[in-house]
C-alpha positions in Angstrom: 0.0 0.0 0.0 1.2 3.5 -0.6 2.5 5.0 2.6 1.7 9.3 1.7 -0.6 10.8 3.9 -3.7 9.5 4.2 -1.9 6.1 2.9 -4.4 3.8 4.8 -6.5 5.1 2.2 -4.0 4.2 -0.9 -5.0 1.8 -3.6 -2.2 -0.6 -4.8 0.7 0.9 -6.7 2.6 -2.0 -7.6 1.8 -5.1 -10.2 0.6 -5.6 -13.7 -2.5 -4.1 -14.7 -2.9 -0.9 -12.4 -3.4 1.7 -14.8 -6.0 0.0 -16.6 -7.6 -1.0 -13.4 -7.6 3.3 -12.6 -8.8 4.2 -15.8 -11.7 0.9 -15.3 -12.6 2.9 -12.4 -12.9 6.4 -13.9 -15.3 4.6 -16.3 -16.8 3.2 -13.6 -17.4 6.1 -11.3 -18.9 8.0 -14.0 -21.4 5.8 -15.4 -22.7 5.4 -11.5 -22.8 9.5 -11.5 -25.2 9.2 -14.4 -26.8 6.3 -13.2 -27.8 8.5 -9.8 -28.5 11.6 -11.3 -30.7 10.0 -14.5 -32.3 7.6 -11.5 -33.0 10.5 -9.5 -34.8 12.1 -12.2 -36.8 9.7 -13.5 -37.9 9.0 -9.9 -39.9 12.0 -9.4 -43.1 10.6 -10.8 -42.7 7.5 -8.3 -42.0 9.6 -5.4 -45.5 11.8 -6.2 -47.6 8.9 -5.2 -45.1 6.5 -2.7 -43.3 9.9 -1.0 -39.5 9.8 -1.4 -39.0 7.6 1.8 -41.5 4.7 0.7 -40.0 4.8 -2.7 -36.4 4.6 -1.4 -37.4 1.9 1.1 -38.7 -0.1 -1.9 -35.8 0.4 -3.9 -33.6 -0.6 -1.0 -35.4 -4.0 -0.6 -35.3 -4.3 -4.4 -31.9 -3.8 -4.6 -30.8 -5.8 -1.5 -33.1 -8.5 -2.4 -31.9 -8.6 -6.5 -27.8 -9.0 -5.2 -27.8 -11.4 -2.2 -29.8 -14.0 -4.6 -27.0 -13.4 -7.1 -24.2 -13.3 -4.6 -25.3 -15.7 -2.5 -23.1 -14.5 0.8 -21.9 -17.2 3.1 -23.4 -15.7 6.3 -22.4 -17.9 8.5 -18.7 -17.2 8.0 -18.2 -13.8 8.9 -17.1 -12.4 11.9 -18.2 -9.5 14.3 -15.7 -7.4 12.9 -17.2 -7.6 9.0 -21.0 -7.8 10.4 -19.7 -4.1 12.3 -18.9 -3.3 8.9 -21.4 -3.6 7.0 -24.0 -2.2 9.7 -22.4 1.0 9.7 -22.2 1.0 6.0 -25.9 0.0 5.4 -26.8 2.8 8.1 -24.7 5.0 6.1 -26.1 4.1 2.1 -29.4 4.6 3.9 -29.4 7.6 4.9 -27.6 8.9 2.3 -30.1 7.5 -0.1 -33.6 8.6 2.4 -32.0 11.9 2.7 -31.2 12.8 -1.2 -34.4 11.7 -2.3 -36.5 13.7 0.2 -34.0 16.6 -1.0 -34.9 16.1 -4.7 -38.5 15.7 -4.0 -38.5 19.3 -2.6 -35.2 21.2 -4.0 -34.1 21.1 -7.9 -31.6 18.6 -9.0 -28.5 20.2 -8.9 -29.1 22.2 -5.7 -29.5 19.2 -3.7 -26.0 17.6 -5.7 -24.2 20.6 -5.1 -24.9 20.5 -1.7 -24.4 16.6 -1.2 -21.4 16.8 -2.8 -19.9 18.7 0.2 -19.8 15.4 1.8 -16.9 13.7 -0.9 -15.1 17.0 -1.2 -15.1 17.2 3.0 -13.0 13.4 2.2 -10.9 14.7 -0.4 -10.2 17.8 2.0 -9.1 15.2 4.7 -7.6 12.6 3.2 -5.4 14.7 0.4 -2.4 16.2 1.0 -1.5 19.9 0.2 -1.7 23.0 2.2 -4.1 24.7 0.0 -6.6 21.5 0.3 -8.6 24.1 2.8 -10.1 26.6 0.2 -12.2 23.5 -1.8 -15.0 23.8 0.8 -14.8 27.2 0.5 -15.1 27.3 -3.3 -18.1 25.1 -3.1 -19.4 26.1 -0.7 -20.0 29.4 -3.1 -21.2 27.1 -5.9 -23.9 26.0 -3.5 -25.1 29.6 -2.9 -25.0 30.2 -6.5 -27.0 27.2 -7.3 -29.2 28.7 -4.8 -30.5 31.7 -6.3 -32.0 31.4 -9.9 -31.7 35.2 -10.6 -34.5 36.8 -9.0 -35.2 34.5 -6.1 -33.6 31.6 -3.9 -34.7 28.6 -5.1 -36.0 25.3 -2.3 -36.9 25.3 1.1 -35.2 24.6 4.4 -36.3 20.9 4.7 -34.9 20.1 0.9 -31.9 22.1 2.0 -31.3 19.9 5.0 -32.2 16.9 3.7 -29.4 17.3 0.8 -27.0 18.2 4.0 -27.9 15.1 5.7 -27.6 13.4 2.2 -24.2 14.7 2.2 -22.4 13.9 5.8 -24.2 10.3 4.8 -22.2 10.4 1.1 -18.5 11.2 3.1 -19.2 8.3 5.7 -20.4 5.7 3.1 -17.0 6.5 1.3 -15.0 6.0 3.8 -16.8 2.8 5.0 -17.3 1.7 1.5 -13.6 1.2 1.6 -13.1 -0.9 4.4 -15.8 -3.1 3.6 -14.1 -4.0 0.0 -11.3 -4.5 2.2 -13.0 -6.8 4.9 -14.8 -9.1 1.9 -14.4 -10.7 -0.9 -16.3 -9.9 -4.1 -19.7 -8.3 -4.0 -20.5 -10.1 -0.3 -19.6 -7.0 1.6 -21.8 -5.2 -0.3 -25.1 -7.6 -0.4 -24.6 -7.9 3.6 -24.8 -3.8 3.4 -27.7 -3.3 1.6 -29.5 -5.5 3.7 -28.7 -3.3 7.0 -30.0 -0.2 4.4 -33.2 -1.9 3.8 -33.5 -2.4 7.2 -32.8 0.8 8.3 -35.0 2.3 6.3 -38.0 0.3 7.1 -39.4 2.7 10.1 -39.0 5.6 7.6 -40.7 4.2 4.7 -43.3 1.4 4.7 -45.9 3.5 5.9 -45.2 5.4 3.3 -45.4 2.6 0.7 -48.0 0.7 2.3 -50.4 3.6 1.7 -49.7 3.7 -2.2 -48.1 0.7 -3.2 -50.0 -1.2 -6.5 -48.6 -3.7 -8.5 -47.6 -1.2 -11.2 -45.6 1.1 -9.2 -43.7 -2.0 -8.4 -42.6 -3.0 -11.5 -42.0 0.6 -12.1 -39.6 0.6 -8.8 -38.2 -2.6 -9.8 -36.1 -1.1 -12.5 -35.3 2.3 -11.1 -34.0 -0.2 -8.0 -31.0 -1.1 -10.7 -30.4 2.6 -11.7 -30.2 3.8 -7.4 -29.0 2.3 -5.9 -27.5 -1.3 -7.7 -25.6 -0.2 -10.2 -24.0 2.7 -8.5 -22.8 0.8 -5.7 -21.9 -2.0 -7.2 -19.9 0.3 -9.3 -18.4 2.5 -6.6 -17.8 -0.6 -4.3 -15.6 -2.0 -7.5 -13.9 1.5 -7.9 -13.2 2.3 -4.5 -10.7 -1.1 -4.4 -8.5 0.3 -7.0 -8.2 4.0 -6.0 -7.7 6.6 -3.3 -10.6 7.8 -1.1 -9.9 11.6 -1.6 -9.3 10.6 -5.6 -12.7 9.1 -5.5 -14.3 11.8 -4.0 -12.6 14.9 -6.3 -13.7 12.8 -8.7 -17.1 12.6 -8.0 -17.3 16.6 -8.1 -18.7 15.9 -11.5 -22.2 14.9 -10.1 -23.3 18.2 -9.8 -22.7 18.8 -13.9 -24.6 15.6 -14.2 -27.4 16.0 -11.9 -28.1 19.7 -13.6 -27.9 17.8 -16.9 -30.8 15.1 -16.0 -32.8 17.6 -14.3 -32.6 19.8 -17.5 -33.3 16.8 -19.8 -35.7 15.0 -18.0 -37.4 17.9 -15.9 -37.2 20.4 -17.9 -35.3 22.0 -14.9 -33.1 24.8 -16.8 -29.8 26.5 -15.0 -29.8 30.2 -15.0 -26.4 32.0 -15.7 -25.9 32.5 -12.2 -26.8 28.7 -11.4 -24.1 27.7 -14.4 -21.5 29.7 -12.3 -22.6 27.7 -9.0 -21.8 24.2 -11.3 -18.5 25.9 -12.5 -17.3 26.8 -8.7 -18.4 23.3 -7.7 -16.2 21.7 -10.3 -13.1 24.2 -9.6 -13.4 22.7 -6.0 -12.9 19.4 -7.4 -9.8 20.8 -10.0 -8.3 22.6 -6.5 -9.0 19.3 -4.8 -7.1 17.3 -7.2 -4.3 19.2 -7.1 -4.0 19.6 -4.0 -4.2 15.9 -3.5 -0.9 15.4 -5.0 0.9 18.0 -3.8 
């Protein structure tokens, strides 16, 4: 493992293959950031009728349900160490995903991304390296409050704005969990075991929610958008996050707020005003400071 700072946190530097398997998980982190942000988007309808908590619930039990019949996890073999893990990870993913989706449901798109992303760039801030690692908050932080104001008005409400905090200090935990548990098991097994804490977590928050509404077509509708968020993405991240740094992982990752303003645009029709476009910009420079700052 690489010993720089934060080198707990270092993927492999040595052996065949490892440029490839960085580049693989470039690939890989970006078609989870569209499979989120697309998700997201194509949730809203779902979320009129189920509210954002029973359709997360659903998807969690979807999701969790879909992967441990394909992975299969040996149960019975792990110890308390790796069943400590994956608790606090499944805690983690589900409040992460409860809190985003109640953020969407009442803030645009990108606003609540900007303001989740805080969460990655507050790991890259901790885990890079580089005096000048400080002023990426900062810089986003601005983004945010750009993303805030659509040119004559601030945009959301309190609840969506706190919601996409929540969302946020969920998204920097799950990270750094999310790497210890590819650590503690092999394959997908450390994920399966995680998303069935999530689904359970999320039960008090949102089967009343679904029991009210639930028919059979709104769950085959959930069924799929259970592969989009949260399946695919953290299958994908939970692949990615074995081959790469932490803080890499989360400056790169800064381009989720570009993506979530592109799927709210295309499949909300929700439109970025100059001032908005500036808040997307600031976020991304956060990300460029980030990175450098990282190797510094």
């Amino acid at each position: 493992m690489e010993t720089t700072a934060g080198g707990e946190w270092a993927a492999p530097i040595k052996g065949t293959g490892v440029r490839g398997r960085v580049y693989l998980s470039i690939v890989f982190c970006l078609l989870s950031m569209s499979s989120v942000q697309f998700g997201a988007a194509l949730s809203k309808p779902v979320m009129q009728e189920l509210g954002s908590f029973g359709t997360t619930w659903l998807r969690l039990c979807f999701a969790a349900l879909a992967l441990t019949l394909f992975v299969r996890p040996p149960f019975l073999s792990y110890g308390k160490r790796q069943w400590f893990g994956a608790a606090a990870l499944g805690t983690a993913m589900a409040a992460m995903t409860l809190c985003f989706f109640a953020a969407v449901e009442r803030i645009p798109l990108g606003l609540a991304v900007g303001i989740e992303f805080l969460g990655p760039l507050t790991v890259a801030t901790i885990f890079g390296g580089g005096r000048w690692r400080l002023l990426c908050p900062a810089i986003a932080a601005a983004g945010v409050l750009c993303l805030s104001w659509d040119g004559s008005a601030w945009v959301g409400d309190m609840p969506g704005v706190l919601f996409a905090l929540g969302a946020a200090a969920g998204w920097g935990s799950y990270i750094v969990l999310m790497k210890q548990a590819g650590q503690q098991f092999t394959g997908l097994e450390g994920l399966s075991v995680s998303l069935l804490f999530a689904a359970l977590v999320a039960t008090p928050f949102g089967l009343h929610q679904a029991a009210r509404g639930i028919s059979l077509e709104f769950a085959f509708m959930t069924g799929p958008l259970a592969l989009l968020v949260p399946l695919l993405p953290y299958a994908l991240e939970f692949v990615a996050l074995r081959w790469m740094k932490a803080s890499a992982f989360g400056i790169l990752m800064s381009l989720e707020p570009a993506i979530g303003a592109g799927a709210g645009f295309i499949v909300l029709g929700q439109a970025l005003t100059p001032s908005q476009m500036l808040g997307v910009a600031l976020v991304i420079a956060a990300s460029a400071a980030g990175t450098m700052s990282s190797q510094a």
